[in-house]
Jmol script that loads the backbone (N, CA, C; Angstrom):
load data "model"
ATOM      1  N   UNK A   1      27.410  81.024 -12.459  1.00  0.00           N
ATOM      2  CA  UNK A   1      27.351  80.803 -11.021  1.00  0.00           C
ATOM      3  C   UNK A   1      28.641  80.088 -10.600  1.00  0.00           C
ATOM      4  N   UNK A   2      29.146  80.818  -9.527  1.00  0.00           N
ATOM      5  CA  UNK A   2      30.914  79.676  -9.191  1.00  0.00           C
ATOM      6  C   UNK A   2      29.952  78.686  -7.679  1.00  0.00           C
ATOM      7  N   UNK A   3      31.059  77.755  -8.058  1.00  0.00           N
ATOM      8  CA  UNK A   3      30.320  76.572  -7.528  1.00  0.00           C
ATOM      9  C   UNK A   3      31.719  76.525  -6.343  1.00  0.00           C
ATOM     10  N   UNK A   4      31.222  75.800  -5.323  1.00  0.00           N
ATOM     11  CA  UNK A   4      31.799  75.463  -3.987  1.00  0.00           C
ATOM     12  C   UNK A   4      32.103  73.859  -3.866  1.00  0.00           C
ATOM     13  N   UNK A   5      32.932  73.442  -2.843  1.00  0.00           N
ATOM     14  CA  UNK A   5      33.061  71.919  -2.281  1.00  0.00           C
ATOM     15  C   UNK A   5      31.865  72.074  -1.023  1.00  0.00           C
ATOM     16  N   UNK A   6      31.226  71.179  -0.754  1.00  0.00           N
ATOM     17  CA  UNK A   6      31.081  71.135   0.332  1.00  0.00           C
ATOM     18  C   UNK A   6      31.331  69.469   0.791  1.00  0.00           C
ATOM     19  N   UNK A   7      31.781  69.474   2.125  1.00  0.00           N
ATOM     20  CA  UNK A   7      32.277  68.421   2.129  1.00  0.00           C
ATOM     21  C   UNK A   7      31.434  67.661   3.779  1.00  0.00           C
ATOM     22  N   UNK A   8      30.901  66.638   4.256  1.00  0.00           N
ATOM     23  CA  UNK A   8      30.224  66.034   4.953  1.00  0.00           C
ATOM     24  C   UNK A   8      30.218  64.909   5.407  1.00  0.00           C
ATOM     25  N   UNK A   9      29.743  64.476   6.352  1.00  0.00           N
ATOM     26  CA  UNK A   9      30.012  62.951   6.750  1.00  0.00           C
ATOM     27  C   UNK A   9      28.278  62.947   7.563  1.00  0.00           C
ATOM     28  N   UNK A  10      28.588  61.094   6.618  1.00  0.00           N
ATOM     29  CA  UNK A  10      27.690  60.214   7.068  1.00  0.00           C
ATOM     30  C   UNK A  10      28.229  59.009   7.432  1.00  0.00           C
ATOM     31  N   UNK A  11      26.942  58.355   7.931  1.00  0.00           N
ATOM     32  CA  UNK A  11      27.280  56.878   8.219  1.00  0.00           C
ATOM     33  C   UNK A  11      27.359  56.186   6.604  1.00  0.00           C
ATOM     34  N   UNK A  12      28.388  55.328   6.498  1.00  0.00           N
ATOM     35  CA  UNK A  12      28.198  54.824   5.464  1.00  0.00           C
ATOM     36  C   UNK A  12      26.902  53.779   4.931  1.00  0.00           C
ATOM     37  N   UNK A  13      26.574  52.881   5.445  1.00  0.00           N
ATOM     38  CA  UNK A  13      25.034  52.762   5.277  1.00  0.00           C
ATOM     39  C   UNK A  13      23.757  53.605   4.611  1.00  0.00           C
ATOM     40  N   UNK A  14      24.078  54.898   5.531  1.00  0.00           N
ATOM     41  CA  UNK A  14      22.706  56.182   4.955  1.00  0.00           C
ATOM     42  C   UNK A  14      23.087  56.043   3.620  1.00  0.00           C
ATOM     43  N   UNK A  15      24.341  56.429   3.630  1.00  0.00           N
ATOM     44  CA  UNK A  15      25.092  56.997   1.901  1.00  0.00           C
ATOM     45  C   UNK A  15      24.696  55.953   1.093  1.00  0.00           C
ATOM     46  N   UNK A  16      25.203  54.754   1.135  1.00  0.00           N
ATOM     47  CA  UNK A  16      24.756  53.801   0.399  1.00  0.00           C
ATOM     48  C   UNK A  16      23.209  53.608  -0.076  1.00  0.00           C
ATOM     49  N   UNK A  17      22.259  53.445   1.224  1.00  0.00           N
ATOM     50  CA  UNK A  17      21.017  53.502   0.689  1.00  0.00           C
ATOM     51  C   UNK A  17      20.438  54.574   0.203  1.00  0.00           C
ATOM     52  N   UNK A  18      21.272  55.839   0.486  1.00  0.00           N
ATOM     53  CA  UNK A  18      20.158  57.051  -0.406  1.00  0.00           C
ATOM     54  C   UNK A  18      21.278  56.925  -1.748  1.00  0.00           C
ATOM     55  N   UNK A  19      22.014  56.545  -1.937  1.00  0.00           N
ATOM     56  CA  UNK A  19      22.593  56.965  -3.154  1.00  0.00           C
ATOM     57  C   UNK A  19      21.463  55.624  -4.277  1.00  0.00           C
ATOM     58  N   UNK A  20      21.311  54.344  -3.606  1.00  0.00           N
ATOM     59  CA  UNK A  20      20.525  53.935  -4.264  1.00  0.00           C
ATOM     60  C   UNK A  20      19.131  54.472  -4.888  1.00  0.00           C
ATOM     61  N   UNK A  21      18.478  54.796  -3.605  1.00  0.00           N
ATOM     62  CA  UNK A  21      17.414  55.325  -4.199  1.00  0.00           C
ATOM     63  C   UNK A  21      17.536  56.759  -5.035  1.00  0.00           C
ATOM     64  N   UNK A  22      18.771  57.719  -4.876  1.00  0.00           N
ATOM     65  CA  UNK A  22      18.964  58.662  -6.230  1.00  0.00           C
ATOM     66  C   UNK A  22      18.917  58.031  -7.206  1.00  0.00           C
ATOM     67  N   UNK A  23      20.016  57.066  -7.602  1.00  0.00           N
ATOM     68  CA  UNK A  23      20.279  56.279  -8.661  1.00  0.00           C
ATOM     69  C   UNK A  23      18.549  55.861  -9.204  1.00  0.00           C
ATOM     70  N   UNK A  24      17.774  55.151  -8.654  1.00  0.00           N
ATOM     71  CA  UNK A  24      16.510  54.735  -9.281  1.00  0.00           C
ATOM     72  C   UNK A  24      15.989  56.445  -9.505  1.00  0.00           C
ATOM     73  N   UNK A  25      16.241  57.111  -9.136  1.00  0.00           N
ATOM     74  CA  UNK A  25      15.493  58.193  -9.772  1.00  0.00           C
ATOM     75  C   UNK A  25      16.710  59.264 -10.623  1.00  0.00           C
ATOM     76  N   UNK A  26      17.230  58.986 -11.047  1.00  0.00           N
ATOM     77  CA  UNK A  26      18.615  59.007 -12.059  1.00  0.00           C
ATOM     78  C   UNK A  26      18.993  60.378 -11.791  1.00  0.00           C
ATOM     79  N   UNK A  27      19.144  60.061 -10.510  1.00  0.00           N
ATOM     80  CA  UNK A  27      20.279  61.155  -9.715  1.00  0.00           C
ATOM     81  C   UNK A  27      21.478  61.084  -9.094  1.00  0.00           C
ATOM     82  N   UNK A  28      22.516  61.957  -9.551  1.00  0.00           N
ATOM     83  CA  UNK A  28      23.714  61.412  -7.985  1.00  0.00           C
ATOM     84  C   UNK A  28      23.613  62.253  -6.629  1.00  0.00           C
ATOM     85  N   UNK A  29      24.473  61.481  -6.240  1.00  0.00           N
ATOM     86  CA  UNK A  29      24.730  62.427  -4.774  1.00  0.00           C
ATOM     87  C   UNK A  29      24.385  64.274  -4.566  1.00  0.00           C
ATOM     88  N   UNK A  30      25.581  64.416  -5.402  1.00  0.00           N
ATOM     89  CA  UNK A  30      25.111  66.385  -5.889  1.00  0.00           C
ATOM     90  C   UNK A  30      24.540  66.491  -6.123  1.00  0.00           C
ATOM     91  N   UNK A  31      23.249  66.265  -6.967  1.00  0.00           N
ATOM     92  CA  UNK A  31      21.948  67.033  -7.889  1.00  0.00           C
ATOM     93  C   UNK A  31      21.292  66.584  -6.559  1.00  0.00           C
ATOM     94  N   UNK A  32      21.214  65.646  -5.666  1.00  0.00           N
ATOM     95  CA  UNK A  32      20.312  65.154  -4.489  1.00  0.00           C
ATOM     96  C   UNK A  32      20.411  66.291  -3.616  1.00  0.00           C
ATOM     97  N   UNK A  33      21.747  66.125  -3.355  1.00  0.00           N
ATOM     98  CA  UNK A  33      21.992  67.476  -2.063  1.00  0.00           C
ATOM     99  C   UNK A  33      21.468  68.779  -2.631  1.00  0.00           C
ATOM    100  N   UNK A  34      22.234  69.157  -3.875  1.00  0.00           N
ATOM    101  CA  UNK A  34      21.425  70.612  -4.461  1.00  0.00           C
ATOM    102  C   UNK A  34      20.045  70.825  -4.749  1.00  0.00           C
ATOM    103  N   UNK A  35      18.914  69.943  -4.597  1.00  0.00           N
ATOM    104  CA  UNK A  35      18.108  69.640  -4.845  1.00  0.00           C
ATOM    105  C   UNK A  35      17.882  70.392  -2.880  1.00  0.00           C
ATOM    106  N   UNK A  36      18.217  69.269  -2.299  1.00  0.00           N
ATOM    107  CA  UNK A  36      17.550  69.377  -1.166  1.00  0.00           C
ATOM    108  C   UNK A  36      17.976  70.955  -0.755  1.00  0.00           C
ATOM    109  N   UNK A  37      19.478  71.398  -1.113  1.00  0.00           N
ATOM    110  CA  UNK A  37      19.684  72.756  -0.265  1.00  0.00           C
ATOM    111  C   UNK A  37      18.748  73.936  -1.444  1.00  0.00           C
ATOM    112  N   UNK A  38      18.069  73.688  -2.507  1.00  0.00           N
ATOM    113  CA  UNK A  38      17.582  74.794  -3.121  1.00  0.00           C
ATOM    114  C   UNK A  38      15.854  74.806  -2.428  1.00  0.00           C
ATOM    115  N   UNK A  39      15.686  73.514  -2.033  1.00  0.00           N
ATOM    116  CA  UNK A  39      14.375  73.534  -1.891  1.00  0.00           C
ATOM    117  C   UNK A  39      14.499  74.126   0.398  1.00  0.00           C
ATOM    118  N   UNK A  40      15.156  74.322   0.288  1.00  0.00           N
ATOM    119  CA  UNK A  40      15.357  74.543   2.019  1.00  0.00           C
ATOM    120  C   UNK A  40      15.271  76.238   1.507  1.00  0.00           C
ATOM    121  N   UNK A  41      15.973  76.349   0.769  1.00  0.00           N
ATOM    122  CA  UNK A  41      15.974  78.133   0.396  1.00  0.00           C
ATOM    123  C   UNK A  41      14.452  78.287  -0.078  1.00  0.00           C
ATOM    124  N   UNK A  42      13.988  78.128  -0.549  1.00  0.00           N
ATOM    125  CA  UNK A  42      12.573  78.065  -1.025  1.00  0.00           C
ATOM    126  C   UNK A  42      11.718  77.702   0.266  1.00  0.00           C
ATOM    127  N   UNK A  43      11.728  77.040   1.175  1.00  0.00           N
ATOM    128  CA  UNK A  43      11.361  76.918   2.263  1.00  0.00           C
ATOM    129  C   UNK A  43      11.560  77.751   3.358  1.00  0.00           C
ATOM    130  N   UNK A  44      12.502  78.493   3.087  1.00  0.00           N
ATOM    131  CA  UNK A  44      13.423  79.395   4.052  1.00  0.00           C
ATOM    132  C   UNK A  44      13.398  78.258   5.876  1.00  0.00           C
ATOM    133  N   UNK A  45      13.746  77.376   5.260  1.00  0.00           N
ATOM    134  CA  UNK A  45      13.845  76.436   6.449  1.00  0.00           C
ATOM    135  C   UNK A  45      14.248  74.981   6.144  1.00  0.00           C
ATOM    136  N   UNK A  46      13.843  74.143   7.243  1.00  0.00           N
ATOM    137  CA  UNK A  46      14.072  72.724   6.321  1.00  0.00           C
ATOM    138  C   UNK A  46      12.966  72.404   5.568  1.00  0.00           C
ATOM    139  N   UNK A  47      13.194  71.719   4.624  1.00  0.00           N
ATOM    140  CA  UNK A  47      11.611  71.287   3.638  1.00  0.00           C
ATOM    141  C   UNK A  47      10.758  69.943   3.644  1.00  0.00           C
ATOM    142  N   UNK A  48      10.822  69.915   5.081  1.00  0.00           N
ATOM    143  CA  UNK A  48      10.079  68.960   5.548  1.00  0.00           C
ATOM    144  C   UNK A  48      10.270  68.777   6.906  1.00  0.00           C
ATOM    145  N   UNK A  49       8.565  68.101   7.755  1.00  0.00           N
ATOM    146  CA  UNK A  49       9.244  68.253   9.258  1.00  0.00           C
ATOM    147  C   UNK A  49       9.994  67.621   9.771  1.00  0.00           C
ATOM    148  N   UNK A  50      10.174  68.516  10.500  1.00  0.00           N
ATOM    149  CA  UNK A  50      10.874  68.085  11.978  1.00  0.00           C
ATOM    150  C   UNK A  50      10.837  67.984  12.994  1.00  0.00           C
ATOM    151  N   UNK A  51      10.640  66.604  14.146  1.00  0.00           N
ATOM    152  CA  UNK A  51       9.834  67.034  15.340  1.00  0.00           C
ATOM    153  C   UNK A  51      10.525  65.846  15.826  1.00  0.00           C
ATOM    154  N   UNK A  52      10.001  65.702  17.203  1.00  0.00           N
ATOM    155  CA  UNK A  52      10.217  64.653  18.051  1.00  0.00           C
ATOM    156  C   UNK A  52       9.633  63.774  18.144  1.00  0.00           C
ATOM    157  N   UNK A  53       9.521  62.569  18.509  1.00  0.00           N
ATOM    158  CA  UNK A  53       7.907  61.554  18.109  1.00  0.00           C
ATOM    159  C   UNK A  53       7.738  61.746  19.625  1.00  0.00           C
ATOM    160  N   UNK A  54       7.497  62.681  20.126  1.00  0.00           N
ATOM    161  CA  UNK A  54       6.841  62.634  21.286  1.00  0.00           C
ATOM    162  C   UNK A  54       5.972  63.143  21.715  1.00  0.00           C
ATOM    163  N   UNK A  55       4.700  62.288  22.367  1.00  0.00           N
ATOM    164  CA  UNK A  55       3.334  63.504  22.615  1.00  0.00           C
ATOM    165  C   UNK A  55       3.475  64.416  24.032  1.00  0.00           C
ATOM    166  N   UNK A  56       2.606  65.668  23.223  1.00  0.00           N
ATOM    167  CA  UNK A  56       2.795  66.060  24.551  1.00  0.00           C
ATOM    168  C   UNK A  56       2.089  66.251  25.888  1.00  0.00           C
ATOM    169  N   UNK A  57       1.877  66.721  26.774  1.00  0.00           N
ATOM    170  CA  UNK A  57       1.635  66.339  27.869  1.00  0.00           C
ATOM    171  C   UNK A  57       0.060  65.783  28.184  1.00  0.00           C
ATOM    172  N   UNK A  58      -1.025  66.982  27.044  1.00  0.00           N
ATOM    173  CA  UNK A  58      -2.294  66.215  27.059  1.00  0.00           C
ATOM    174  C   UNK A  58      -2.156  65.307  26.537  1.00  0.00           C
ATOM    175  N   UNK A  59      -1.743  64.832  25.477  1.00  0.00           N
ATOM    176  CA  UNK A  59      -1.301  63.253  24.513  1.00  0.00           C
ATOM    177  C   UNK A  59      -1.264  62.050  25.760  1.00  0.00           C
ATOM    178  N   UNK A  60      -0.257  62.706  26.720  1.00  0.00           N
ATOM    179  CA  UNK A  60       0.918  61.868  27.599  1.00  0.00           C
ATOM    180  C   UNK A  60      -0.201  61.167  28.533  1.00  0.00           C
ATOM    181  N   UNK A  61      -1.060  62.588  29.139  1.00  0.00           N
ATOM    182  CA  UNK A  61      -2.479  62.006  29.796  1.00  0.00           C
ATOM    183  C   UNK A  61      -3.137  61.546  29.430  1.00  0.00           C
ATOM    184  N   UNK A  62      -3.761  61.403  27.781  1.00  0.00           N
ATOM    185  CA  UNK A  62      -4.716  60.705  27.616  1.00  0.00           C
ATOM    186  C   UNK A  62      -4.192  58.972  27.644  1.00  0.00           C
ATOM    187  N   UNK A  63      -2.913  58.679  26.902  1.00  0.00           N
ATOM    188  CA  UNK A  63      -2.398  57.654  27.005  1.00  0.00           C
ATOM    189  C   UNK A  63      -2.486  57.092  28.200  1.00  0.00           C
ATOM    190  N   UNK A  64      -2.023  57.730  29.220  1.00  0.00           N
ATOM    191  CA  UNK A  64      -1.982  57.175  30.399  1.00  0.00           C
ATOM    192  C   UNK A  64      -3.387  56.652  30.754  1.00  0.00           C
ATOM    193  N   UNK A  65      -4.076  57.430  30.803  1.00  0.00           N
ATOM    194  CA  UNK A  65      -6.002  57.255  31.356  1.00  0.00           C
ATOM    195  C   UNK A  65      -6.467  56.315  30.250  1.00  0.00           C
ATOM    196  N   UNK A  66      -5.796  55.440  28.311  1.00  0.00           N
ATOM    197  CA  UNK A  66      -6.627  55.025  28.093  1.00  0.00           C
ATOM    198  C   UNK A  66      -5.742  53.778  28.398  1.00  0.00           C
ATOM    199  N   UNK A  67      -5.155  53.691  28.804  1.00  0.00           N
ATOM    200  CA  UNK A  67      -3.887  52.564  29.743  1.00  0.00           C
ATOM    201  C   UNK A  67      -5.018  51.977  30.850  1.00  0.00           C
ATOM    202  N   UNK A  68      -5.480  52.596  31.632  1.00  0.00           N
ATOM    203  CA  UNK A  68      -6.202  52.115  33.103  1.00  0.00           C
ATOM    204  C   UNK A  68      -7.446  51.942  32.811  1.00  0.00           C
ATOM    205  N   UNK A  69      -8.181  52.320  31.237  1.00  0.00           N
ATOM    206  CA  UNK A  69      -9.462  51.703  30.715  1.00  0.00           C
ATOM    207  C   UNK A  69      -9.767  50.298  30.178  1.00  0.00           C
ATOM    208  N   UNK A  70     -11.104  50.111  30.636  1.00  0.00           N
ATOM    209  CA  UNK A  70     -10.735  48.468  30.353  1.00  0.00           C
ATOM    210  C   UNK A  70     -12.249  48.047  30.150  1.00  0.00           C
ATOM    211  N   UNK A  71     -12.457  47.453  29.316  1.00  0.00           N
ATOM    212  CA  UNK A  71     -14.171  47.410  28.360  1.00  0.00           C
ATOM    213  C   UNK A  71     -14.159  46.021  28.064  1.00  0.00           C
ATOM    214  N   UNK A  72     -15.355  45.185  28.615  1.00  0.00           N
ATOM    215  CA  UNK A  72     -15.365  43.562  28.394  1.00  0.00           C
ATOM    216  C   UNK A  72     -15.959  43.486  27.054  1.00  0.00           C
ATOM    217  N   UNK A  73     -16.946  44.585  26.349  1.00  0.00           N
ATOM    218  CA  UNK A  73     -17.085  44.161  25.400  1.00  0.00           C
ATOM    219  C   UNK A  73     -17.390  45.618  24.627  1.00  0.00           C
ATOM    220  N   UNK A  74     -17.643  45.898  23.216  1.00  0.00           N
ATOM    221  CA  UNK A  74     -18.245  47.046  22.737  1.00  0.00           C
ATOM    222  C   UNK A  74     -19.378  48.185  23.010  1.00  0.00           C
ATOM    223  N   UNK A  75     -20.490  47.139  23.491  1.00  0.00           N
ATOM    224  CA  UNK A  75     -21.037  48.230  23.822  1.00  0.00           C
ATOM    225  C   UNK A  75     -21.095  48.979  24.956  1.00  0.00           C
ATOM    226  N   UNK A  76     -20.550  48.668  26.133  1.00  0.00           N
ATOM    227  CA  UNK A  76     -19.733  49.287  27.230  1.00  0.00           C
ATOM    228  C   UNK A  76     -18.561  50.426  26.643  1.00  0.00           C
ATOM    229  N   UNK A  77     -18.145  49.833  26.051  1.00  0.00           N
ATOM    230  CA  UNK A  77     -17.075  50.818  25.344  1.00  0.00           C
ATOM    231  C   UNK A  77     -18.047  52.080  24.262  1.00  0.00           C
ATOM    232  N   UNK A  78     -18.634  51.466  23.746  1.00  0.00           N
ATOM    233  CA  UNK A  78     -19.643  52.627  23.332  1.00  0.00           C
ATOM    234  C   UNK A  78     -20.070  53.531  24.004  1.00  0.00           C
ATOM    235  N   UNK A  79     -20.420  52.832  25.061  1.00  0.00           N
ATOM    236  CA  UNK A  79     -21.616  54.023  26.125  1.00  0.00           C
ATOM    237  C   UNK A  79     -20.630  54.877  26.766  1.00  0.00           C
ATOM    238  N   UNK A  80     -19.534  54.561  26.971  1.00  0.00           N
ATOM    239  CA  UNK A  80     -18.212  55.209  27.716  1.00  0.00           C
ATOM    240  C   UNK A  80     -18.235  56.487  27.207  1.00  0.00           C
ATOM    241  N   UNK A  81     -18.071  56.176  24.983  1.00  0.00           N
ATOM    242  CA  UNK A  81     -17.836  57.515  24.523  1.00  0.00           C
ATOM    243  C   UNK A  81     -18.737  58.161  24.433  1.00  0.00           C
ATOM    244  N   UNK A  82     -19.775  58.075  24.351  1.00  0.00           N
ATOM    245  CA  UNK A  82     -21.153  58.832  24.511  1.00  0.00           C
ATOM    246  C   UNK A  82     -21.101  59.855  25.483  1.00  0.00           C
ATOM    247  N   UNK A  83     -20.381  59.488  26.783  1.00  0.00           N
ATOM    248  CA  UNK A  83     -20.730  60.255  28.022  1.00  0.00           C
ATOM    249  C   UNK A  83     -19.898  61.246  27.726  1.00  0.00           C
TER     250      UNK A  83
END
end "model"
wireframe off; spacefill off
backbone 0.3
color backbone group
């Protein structure tokens, strides 16, 4: 197999802390990355999600409506979910 450069930028920080945690799992940098780009091919995507942390709009409403709820004690709040 002929092998390639690939070449990238990070923040130095990221680099540092993931190279640590390769290192505890007695990896370097390359076997990490080739690791991650064989398992993306095997995924035929990225290999793990990806999303926004944001809910969406029913999420957005319920938040909002359990924002303006307001229960002095449990079993009020009980009987609420019942209904």
């Amino acid at each position: 197999m002929e092998s390639t450069n690939l070449n990238i930028r990070t923040d130095k920080e990221v680099k540092a802390q993931a190279e640590k945690i390769f290192d505890a799992l007695g990896l370097n940098m390359t076997t990490a990355v080739n690791i991650f780009l064989r398992q993306a091919i095997r995924e035929n995507g990225i290999p793990f999600e990806v999303k926004l942390n944001v809910p969406n709009e029913t999420t957005a409403a319920a938040i909002r409506e359990g924002r303006t709820l307001a229960y002095s004690n449990m079993e009020d709040l009980k009987a609420a979910l019942e209904e």
